[in-house]
C-alpha positions in Angstrom: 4.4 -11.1 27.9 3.0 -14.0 26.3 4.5 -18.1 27.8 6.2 -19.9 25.1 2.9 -22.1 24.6 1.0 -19.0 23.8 3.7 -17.9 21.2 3.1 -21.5 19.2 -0.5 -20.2 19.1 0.7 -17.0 17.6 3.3 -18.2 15.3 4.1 -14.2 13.7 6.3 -14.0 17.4 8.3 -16.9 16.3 10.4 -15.0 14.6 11.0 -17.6 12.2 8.3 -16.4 9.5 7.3 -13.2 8.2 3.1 -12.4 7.9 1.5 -10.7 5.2 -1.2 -8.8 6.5 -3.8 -6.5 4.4 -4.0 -2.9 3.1 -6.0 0.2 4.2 -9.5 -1.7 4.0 -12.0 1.2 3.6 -10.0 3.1 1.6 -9.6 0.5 -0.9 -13.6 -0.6 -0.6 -14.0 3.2 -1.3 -11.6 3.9 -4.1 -11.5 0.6 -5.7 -14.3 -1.8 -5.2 -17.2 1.2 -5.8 -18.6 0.4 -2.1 -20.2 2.9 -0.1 -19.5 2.9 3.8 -21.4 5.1 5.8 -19.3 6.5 8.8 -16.0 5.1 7.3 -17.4 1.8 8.4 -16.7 -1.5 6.8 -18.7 -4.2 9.4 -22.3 -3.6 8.1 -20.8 -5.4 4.6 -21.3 -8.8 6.5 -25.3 -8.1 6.7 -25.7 -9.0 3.5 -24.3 -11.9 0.9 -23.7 -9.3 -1.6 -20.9 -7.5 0.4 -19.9 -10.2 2.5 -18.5 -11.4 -1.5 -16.8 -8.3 -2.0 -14.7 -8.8 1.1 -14.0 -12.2 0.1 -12.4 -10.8 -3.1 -11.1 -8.1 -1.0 -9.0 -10.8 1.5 -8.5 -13.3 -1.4 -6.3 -10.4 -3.5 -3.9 -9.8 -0.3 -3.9 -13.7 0.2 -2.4 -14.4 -3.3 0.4 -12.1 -1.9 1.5 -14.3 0.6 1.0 -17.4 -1.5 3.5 -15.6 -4.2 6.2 -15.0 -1.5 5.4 -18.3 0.5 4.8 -16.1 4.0 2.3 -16.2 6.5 -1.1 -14.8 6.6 -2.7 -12.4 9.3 -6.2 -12.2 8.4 -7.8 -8.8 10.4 -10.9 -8.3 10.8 -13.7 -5.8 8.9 -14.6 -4.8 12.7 -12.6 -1.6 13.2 -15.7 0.6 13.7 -17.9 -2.0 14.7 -17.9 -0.6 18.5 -21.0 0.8 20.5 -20.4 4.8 19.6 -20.4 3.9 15.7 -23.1 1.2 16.0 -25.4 3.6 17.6 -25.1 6.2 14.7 -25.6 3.4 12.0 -28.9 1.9 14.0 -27.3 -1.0 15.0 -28.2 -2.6 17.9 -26.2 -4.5 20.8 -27.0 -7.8 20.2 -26.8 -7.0 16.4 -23.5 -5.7 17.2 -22.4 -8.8 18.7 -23.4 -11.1 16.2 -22.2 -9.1 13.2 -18.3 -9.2 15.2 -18.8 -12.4 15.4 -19.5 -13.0 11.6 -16.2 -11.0 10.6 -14.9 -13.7 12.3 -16.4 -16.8 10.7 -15.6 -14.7 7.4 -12.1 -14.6 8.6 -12.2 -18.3 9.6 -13.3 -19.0 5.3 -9.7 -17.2 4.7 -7.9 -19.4 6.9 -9.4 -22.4 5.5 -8.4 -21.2 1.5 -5.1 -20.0 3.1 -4.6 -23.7 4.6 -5.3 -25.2 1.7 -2.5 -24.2 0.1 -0.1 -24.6 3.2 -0.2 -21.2 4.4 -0.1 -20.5 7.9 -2.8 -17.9 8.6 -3.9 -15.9 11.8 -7.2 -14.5 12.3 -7.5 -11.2 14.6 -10.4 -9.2 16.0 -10.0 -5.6 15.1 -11.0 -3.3 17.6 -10.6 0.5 16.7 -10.6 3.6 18.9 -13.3 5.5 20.8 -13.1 9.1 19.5 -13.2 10.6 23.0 -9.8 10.5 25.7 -11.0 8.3 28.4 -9.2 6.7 31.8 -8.2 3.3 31.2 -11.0 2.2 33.3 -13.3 3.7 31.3 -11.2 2.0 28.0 -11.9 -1.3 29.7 -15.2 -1.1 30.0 -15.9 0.2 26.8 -14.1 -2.0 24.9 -15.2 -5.0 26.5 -18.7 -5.8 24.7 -16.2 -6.2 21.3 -13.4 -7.9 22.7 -16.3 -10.7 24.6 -17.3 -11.0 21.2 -14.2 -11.6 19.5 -13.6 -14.1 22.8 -16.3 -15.8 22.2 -15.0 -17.4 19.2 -12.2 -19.2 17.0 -10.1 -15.4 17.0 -6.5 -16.1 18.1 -6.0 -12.6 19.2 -7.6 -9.1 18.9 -5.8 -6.7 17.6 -6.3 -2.1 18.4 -5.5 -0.2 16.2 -5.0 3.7 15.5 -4.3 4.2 19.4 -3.3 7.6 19.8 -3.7 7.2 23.5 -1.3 5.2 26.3 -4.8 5.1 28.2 -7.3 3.2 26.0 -4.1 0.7 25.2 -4.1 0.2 28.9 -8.2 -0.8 29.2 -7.9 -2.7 26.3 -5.1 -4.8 26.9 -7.1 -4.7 30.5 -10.2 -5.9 29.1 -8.6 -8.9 27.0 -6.4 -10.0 29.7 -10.1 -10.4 31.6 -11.4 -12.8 29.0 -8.3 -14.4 28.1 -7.6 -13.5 24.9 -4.1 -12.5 23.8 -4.2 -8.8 22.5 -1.5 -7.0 20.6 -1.7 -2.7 20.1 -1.1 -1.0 17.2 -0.2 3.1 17.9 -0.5 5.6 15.8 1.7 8.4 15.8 1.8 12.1 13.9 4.4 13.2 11.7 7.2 14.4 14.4 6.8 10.1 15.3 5.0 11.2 18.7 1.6 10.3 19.2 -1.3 12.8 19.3 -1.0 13.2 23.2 2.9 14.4 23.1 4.2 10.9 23.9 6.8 9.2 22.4 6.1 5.9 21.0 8.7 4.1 22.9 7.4 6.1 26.4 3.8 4.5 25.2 5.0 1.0 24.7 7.1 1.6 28.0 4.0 2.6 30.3 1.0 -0.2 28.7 3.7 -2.5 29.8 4.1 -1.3 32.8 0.4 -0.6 33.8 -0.5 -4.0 32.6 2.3 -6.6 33.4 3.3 -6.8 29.9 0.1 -8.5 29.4 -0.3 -6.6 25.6 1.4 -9.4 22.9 3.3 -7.4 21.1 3.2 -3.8 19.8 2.5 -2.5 16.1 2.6 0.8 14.5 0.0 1.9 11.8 -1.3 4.9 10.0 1.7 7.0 9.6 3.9 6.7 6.7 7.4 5.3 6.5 8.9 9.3 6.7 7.1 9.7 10.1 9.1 7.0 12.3 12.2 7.9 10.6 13.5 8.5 13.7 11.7 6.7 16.3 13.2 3.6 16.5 15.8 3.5 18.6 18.6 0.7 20.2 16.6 0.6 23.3 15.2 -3.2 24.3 11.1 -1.7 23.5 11.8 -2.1 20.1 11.9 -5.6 20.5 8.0 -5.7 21.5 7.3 -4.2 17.8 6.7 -7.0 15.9 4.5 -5.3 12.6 3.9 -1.9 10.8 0.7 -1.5 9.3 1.4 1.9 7.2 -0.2 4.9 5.3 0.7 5.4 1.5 0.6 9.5 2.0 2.8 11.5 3.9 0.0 13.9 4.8 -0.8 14.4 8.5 -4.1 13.1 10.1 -6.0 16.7 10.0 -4.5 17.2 6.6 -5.9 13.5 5.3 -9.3 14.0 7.5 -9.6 17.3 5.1 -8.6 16.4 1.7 -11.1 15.7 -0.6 -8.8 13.2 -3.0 -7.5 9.6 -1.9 -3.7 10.0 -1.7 -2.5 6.7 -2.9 1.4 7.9 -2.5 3.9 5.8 -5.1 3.6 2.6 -3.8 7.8 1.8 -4.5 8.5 4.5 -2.8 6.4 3.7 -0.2 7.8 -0.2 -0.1 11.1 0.9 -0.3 10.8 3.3 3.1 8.8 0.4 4.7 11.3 -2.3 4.1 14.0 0.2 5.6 12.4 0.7 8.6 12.1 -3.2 9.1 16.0 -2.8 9.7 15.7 -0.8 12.9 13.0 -3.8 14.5 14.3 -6.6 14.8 11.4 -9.1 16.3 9.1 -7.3 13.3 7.3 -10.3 11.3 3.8 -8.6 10.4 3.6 -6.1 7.4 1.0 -4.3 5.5 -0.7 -1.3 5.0 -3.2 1.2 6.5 -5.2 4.5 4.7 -4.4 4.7 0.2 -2.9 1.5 0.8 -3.6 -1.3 -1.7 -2.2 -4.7 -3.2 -0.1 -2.7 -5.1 1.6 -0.7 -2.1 1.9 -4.0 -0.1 3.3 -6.0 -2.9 5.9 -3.7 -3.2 6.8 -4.4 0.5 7.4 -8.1 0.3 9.3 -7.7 -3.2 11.7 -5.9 -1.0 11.4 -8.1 2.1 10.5 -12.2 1.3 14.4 -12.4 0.1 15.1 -11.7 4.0 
């Protein structure tokens, strides 16, 4: 785990204030902002000045959230697809690749500064998503580790996976940002039983990347499930403690169900802050909450009207 010196550089494991963080970013871009994204990918927005406005607006709507209930800002990202697989099938090149996860960066960086400017503490992370094939967490390493040089390579203070169904690919990535000394945190995601897609339990997931990596991994997250799906997953055990944000989905539908329907699912977002703030109960280092697919301002608004009076 991470030295106290690194926590001060990652102030949501201080436990002493609570993070914003955003919504479910292509399904709002979809839905709401009338942007089309090949792929389900949001990265080649920051090709041109056009786009790279709209996710201004799109960062600057979640940021007015945490100026409202005075919390901190974690500011992730448009990079969750912008990997080699998903790059080759949009004609994007390597060294396009590179410099385009390096711009979601600097675009990050123009969030911090408007976050700073009104005394907010803000955190900028490089997303890194999954590959869509299992792989060894050798392989994971190696594969990840164009992205995660990239995020290295500049002002990022962490990266952050997410949608890890896979104990594995945690394993190579933490691997591969351990290599270039960044701090990385992993954010599973598990199936309606709470388990994720391979059979393992979330706790048995958290248990072995620790294990197989020295507790290199920051801290743990849990997104794209809803609040009804980790009902009972969290248990009294001491893992718990290295879950430190929930980044949740606004419908209770399962991931084949949601990769079928034809509709955006958009949930009620009360009820959906209301199960979210619950769950905060059972996880106790927990600082960083937003929200993943049909999630909006409106469904992590209603999450902080239920958690800044903690």
């Amino acid at each position: 785990m991470l030295s106290d010196i690194d926590t001060q550089l990652l102030p949501q494991l201080a436990g002493d204030q609570m993070f914003v963080t955003d919504g479910g970013l292509e399904t709002d871009l979809l839905s709401h902002y009338g942007v089309d994204l090949p792929y389900f990918a949001a990265f080649p927005l920051l090709e041109h000045d056009d786009t790279r406005e709209v996710l201004r607006r799109y960062y600057a709507s979640y940021l007015d959230i945490a100026r409202s209930h005075r919390t901190g800002f974690v500011v992730e990202s448009a990079t969750w697809r912008a990997n080699p697989d998903w790059a080759a099938r949009l004609g994007i090149s390597p060294d396009r690749l590179d410099q385009l996860n390096r711009q979601a960066i600097e675009l990050a960086e123009e969030v911090r500064a408007a976050a700073a400017a009104d005394g907010i503490t803000a955190v900028v992370s490089g997303c890194v998503g999954p590959r869509e094939e299992a792989m060894t967490a050798a392989e994971a390493q190696d594969y990840h580790t164009p992205q995660i040089a990239s995020f290295a390579a500049t002002t990022a203070d962490l990266v952050t996976a997410v949608t890890i169904n896979d104990a594995a690919e945690a394993v190579g990535i933490v691997r591969a940002a351990a290599a270039v000394d960044v701090p990385a945190a992993v954010s599973f995601t598990v199936e309606t039983d709470g388990r994720l897609a391979t059979g393992q339990s979330l706790r048995e997931a958290v248990e072995q990347v620790d294990a197989d990596t020295g507790a290199r991994a920051a801290y743990f997250m849990v997104n794209c499930a809803h609040p009804t799906h980790l009902a009972t997953t969290f248990d009294d055990g001491d893992w718990v403690r290295r879950v430190v944000g929930l980044r949740l989905n606004a419908s209770t539908r399962s991931h084949a169900e949601l990769d079928e329907a034809e509709d955006l699912d958009e949930g009620d977002p009360e009820d959906f802050g209301a199960g979210l703030a619950a769950l905060r109960e059972r996880l106790p280092a927990a600082t960083v909450f937003g929200g993943c697919c049909g999630t909006d301002t409106r469904h992590v608004a209603a999450i902080w009207r239920r958690l800044a009076p903690h």
